[in-house]
PDB file of N, CA, C and O in Angstrom, chain B, residues numbered from 101:
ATOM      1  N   UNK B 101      74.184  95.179  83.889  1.00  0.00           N
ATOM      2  CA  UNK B 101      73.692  94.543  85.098  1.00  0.00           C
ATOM      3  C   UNK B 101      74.008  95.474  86.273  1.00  0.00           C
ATOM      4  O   UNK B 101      75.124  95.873  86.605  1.00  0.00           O
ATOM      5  N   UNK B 102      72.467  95.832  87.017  1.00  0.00           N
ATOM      6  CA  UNK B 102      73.194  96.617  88.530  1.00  0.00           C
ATOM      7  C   UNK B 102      73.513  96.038  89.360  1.00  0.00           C
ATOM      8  O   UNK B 102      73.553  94.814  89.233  1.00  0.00           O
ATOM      9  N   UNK B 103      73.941  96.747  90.773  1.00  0.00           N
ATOM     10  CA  UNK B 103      74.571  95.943  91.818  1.00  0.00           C
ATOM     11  C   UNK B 103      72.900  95.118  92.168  1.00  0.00           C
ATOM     12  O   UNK B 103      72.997  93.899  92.029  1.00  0.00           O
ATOM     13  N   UNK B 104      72.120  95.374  92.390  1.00  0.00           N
ATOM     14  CA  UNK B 104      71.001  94.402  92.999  1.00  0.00           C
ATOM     15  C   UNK B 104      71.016  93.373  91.767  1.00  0.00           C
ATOM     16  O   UNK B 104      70.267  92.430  92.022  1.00  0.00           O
ATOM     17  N   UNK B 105      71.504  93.278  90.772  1.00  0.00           N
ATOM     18  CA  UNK B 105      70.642  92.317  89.749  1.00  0.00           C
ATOM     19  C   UNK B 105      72.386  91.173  90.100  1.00  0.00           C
ATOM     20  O   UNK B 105      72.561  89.959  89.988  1.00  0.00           O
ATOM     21  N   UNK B 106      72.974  91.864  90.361  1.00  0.00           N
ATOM     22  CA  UNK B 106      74.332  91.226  90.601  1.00  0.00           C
ATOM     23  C   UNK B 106      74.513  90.780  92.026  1.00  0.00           C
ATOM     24  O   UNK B 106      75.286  89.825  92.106  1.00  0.00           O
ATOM     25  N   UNK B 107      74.054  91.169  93.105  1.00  0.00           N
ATOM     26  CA  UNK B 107      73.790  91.006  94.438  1.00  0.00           C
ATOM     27  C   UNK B 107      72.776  89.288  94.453  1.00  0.00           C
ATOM     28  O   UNK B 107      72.987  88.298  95.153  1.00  0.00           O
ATOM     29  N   UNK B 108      71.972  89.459  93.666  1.00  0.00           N
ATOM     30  CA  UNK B 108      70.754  88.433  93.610  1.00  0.00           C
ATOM     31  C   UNK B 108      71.595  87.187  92.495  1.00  0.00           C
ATOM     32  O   UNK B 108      71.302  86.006  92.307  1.00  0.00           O
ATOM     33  N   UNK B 109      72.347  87.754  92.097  1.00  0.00           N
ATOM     34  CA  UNK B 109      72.493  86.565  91.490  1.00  0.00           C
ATOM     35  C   UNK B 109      73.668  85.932  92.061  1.00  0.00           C
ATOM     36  O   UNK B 109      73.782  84.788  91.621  1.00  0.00           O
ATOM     37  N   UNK B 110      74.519  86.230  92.821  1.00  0.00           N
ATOM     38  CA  UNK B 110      75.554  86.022  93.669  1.00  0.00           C
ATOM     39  C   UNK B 110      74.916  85.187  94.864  1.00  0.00           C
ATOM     40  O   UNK B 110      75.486  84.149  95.198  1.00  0.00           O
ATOM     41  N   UNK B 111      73.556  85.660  95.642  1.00  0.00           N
ATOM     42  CA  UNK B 111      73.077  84.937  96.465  1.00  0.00           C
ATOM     43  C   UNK B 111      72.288  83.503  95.764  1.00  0.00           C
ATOM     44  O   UNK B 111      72.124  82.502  96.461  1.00  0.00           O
ATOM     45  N   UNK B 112      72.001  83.535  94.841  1.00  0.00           N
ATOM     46  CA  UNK B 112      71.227  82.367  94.220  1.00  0.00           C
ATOM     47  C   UNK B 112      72.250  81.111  94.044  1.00  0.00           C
ATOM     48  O   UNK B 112      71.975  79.964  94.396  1.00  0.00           O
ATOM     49  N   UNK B 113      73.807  81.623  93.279  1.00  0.00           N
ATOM     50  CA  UNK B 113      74.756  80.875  93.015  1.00  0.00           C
ATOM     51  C   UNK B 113      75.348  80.351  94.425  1.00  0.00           C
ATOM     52  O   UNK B 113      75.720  79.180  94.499  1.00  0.00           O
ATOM     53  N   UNK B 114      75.447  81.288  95.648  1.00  0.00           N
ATOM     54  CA  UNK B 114      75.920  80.546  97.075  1.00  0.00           C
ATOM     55  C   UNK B 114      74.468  79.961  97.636  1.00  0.00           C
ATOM     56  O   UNK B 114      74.650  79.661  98.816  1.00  0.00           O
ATOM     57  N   UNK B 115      73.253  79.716  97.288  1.00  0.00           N
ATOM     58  CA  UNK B 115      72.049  78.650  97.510  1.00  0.00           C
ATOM     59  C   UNK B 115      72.172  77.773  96.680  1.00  0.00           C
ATOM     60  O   UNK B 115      71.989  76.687  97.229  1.00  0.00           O
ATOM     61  N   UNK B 116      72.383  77.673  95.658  1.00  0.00           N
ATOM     62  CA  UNK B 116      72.429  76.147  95.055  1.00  0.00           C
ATOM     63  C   UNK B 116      73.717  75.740  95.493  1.00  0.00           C
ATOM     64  O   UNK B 116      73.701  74.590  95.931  1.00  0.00           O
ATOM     65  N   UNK B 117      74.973  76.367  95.528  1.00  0.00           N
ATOM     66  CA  UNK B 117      75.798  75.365  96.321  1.00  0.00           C
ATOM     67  C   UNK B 117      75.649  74.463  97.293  1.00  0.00           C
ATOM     68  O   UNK B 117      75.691  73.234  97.247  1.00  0.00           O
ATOM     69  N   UNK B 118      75.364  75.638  98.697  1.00  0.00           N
ATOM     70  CA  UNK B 118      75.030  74.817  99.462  1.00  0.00           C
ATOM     71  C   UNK B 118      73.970  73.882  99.551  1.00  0.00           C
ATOM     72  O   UNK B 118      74.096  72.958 100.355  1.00  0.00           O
ATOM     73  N   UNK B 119      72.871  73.974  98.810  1.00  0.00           N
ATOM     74  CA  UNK B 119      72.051  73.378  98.817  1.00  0.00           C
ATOM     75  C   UNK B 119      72.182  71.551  98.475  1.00  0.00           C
ATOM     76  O   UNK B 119      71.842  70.588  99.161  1.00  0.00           O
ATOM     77  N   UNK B 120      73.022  71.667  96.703  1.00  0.00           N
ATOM     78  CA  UNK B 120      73.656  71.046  96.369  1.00  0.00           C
ATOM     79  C   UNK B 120      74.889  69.914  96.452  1.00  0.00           C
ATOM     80  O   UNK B 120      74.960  68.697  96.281  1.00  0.00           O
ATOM     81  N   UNK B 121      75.902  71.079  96.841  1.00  0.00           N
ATOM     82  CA  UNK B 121      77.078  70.788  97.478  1.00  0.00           C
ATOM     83  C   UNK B 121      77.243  70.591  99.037  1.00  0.00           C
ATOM     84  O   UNK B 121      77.853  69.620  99.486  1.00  0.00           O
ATOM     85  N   UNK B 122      76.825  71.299  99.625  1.00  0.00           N
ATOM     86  CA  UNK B 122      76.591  71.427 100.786  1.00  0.00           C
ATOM     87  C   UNK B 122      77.690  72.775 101.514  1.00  0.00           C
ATOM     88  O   UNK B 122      78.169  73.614 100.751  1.00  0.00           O
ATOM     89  N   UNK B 123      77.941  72.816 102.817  1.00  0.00           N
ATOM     90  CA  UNK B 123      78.325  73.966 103.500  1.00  0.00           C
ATOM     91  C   UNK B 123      79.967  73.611 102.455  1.00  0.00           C
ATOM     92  O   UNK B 123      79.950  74.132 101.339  1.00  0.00           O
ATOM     93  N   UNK B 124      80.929  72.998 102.724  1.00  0.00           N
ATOM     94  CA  UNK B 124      82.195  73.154 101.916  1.00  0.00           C
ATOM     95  C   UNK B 124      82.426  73.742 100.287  1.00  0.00           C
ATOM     96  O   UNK B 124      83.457  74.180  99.779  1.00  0.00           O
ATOM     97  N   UNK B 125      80.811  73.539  99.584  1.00  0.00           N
ATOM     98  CA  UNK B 125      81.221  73.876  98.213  1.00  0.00           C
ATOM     99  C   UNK B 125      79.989  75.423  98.508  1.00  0.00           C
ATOM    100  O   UNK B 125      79.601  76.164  97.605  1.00  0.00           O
ATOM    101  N   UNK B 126      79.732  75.506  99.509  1.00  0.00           N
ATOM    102  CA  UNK B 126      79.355  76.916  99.849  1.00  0.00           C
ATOM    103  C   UNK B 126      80.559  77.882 100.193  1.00  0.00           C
ATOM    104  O   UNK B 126      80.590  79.028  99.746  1.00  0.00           O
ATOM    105  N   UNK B 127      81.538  77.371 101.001  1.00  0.00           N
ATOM    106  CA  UNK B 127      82.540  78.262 101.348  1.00  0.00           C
ATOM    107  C   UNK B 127      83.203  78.041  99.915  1.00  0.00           C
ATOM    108  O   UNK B 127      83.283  79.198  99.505  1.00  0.00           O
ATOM    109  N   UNK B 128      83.425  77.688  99.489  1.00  0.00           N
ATOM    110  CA  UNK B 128      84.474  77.443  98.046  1.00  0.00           C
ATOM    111  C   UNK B 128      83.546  78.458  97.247  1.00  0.00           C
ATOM    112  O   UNK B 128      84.180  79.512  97.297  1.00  0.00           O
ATOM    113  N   UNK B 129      82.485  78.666  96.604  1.00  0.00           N
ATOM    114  CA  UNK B 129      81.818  79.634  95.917  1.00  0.00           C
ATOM    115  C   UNK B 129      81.958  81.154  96.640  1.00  0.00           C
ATOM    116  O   UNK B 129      82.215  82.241  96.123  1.00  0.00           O
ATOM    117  N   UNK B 130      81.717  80.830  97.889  1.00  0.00           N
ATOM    118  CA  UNK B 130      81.609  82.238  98.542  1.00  0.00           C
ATOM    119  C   UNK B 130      83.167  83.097  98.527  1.00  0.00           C
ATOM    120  O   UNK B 130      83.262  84.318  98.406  1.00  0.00           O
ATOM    121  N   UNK B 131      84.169  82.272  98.659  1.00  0.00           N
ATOM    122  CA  UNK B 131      85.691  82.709  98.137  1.00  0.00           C
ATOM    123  C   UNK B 131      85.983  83.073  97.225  1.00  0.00           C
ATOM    124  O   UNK B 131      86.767  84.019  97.302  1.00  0.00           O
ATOM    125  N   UNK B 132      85.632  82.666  95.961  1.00  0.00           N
ATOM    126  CA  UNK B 132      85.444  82.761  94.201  1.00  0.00           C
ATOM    127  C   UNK B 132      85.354  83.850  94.010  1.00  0.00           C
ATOM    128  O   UNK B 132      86.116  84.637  93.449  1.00  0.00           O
ATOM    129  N   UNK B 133      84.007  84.021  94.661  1.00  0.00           N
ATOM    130  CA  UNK B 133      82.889  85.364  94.524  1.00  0.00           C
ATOM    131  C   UNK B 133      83.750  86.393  95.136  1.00  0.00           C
ATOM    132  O   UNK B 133      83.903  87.437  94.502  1.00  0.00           O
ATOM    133  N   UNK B 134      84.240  86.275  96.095  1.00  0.00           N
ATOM    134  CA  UNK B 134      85.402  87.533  96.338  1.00  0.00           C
ATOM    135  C   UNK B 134      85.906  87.796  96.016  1.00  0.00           C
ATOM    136  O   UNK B 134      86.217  88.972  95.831  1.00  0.00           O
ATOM    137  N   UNK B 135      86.614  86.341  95.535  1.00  0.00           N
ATOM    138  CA  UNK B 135      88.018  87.270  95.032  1.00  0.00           C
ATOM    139  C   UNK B 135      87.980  87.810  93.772  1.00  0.00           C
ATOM    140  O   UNK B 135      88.747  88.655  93.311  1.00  0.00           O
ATOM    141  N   UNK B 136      86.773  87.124  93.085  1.00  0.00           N
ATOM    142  CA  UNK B 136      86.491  87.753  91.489  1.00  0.00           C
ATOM    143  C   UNK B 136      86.026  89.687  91.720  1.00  0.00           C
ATOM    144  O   UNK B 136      86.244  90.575  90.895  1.00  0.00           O
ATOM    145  N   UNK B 137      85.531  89.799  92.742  1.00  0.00           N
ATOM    146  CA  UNK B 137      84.744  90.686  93.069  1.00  0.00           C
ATOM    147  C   UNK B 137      85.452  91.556  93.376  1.00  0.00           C
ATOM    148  O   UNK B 137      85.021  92.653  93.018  1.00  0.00           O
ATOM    149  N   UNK B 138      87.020  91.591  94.253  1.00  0.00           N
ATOM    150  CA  UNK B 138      88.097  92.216  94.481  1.00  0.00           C
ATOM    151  C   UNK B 138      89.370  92.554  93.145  1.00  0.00           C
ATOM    152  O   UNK B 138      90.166  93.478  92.977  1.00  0.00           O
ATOM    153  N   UNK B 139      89.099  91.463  92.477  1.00  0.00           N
ATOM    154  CA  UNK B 139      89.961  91.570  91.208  1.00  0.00           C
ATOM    155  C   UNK B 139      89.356  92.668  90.212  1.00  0.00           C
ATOM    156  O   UNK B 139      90.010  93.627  89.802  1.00  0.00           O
ATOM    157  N   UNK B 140      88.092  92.421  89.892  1.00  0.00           N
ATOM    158  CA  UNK B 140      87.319  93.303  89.469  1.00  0.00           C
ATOM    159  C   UNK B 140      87.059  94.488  89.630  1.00  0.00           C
ATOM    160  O   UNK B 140      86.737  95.261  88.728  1.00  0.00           O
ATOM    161  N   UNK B 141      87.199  94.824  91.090  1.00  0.00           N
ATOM    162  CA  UNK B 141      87.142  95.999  91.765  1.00  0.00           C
ATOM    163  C   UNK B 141      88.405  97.013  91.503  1.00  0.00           C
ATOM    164  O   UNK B 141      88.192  98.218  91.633  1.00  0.00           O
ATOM    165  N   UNK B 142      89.619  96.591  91.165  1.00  0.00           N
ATOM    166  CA  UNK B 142      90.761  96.383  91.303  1.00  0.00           C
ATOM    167  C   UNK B 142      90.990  97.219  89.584  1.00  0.00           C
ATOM    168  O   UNK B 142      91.287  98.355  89.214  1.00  0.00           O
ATOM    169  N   UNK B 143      90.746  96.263  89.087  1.00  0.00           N
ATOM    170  CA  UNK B 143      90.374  96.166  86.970  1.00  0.00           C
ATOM    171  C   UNK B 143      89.618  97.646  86.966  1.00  0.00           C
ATOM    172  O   UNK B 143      89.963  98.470  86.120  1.00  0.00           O
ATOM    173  N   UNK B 144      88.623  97.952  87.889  1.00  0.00           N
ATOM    174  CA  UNK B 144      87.921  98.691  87.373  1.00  0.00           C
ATOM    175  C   UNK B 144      88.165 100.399  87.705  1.00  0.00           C
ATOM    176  O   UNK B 144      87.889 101.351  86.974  1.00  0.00           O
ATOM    177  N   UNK B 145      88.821 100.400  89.160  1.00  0.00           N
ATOM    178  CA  UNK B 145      89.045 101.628  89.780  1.00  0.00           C
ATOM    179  C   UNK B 145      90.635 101.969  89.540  1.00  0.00           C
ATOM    180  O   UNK B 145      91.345 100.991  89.776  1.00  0.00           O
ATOM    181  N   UNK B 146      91.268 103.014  89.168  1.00  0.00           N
ATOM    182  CA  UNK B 146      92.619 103.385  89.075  1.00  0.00           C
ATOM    183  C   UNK B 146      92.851 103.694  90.525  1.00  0.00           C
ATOM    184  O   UNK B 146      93.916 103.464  91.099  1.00  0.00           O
ATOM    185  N   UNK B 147      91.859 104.193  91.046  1.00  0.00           N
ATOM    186  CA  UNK B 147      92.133 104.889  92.711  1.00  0.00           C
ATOM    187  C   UNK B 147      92.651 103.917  93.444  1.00  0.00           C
ATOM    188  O   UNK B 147      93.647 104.125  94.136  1.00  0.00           O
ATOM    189  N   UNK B 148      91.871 102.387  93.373  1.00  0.00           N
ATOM    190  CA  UNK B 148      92.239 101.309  94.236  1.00  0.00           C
ATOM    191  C   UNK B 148      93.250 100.788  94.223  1.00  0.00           C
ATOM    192  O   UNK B 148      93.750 100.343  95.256  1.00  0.00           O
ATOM    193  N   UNK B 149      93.957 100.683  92.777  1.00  0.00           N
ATOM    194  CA  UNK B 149      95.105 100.363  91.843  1.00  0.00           C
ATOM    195  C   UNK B 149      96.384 101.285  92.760  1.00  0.00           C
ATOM    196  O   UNK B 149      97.354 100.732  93.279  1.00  0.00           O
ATOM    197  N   UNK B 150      96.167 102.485  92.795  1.00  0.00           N
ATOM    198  CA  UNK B 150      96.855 103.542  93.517  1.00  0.00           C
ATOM    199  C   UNK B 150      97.057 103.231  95.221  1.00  0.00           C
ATOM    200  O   UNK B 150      98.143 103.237  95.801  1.00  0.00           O
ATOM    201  N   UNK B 151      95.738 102.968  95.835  1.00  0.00           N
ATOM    202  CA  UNK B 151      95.830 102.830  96.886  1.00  0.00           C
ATOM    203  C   UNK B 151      96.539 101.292  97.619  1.00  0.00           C
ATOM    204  O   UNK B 151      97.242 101.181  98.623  1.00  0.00           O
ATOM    205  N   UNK B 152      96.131 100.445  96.858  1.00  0.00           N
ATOM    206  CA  UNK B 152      96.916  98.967  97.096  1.00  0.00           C
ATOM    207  C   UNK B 152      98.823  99.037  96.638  1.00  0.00           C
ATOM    208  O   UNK B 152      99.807  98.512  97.159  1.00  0.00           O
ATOM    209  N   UNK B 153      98.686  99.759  95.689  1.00  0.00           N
ATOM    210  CA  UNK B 153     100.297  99.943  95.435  1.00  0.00           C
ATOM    211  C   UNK B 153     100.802 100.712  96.507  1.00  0.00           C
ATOM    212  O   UNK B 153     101.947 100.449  96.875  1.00  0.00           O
ATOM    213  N   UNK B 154     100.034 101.817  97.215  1.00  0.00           N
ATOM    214  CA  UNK B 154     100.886 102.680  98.603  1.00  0.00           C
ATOM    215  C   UNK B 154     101.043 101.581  99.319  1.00  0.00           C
ATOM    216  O   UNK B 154     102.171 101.210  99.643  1.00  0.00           O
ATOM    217  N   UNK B 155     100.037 100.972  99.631  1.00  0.00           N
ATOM    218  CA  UNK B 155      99.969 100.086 101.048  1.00  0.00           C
ATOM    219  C   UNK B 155     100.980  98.902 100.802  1.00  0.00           C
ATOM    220  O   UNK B 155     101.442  98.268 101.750  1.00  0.00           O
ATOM    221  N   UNK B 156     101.297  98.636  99.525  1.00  0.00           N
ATOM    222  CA  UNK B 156     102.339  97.541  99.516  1.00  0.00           C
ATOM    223  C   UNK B 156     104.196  98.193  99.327  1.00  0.00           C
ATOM    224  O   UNK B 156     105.217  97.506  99.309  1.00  0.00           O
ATOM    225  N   UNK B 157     104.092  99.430  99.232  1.00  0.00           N
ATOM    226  CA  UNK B 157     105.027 100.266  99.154  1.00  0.00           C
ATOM    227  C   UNK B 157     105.053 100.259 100.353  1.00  0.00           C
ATOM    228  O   UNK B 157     106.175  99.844 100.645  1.00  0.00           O
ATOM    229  N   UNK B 158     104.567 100.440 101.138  1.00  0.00           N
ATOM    230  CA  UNK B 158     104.666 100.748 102.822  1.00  0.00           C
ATOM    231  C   UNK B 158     104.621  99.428 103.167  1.00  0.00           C
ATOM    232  O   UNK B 158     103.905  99.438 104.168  1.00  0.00           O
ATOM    233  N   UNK B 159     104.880  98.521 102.998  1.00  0.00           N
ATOM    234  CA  UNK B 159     104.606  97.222 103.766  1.00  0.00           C
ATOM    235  C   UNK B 159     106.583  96.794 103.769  1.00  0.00           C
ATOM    236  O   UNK B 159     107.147  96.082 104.600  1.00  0.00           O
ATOM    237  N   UNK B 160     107.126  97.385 102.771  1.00  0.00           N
ATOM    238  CA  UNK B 160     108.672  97.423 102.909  1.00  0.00           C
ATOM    239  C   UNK B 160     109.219  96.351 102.176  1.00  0.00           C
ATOM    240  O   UNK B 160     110.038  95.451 102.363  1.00  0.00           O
ATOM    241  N   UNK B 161     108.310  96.856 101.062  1.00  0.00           N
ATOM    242  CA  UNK B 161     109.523  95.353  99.764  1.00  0.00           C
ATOM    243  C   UNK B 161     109.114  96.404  98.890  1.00  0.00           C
ATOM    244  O   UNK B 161     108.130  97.138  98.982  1.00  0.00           O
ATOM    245  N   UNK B 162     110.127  96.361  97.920  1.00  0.00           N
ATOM    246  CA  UNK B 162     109.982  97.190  96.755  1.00  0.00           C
ATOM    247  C   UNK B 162     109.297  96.107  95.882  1.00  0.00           C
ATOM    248  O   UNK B 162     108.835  95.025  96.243  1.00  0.00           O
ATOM    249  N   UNK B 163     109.371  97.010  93.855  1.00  0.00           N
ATOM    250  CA  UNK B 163     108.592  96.527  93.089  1.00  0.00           C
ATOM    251  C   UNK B 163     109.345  95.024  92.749  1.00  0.00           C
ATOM    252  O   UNK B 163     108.602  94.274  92.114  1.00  0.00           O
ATOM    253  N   UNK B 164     110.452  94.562  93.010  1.00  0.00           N
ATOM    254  CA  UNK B 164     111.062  93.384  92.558  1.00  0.00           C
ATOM    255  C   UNK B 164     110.876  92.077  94.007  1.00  0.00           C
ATOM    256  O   UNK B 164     111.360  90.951  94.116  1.00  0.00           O
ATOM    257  N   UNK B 165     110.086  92.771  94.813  1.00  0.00           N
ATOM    258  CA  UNK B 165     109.817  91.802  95.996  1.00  0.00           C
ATOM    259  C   UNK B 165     111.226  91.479  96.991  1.00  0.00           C
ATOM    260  O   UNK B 165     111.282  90.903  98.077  1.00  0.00           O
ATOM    261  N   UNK B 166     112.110  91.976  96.317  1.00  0.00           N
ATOM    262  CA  UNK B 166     113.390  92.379  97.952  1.00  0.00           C
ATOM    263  C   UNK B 166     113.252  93.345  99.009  1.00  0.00           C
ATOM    264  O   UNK B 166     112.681  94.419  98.819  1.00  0.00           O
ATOM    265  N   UNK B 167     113.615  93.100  99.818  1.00  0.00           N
ATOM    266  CA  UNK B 167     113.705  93.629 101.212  1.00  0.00           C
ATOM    267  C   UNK B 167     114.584  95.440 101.088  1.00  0.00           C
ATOM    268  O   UNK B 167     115.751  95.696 100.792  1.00  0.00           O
ATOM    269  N   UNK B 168     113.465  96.363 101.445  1.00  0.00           N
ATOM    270  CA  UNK B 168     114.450  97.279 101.313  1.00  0.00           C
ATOM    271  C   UNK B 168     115.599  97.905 102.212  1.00  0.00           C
ATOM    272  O   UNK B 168     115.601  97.532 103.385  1.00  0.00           O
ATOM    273  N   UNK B 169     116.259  98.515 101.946  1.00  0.00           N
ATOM    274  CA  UNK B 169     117.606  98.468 102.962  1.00  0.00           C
ATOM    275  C   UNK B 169     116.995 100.213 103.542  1.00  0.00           C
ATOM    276  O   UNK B 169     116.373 101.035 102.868  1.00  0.00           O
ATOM    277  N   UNK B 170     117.364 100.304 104.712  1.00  0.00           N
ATOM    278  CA  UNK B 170     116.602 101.700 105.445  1.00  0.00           C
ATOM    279  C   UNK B 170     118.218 102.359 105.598  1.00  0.00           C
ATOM    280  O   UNK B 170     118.387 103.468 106.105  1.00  0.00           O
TER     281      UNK B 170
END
């Protein structure tokens, strides 16, 4: 599946929500869709994998989630 065949089907699934559900089970799909889309993104690239681990290295908690001492 390409990004347009995946693009189109992402917009079809947030139209029957809202359509359906209305604007609340539109925002609830449209969140899903991200975050599946970010997880995925995530699964799929080592680079991103790399780059989210700097940025949480720099955010100042190590790998066990304590506070590091400077």
């Amino acid at each position: 599946m390409n990004r347009s065949q995946l693009g189109a089907f992402a917009g079809l699934a947030l139209g029957f929500a809202g359509w359906f559900g209305g604007f609340g089970a539109f925002l609830v799909v449209a969140l899903c869709g991200a975050t599946g889309w970010a997880v995925g993104h995530l699964l799929e690239d080592e680079e991103a994998r790399e780059r989210l681990r700097d940025r949480l290295d720099r955010s100042g908690t190590s790998g066990d989630g304590r506070r590091r001492t400077r």
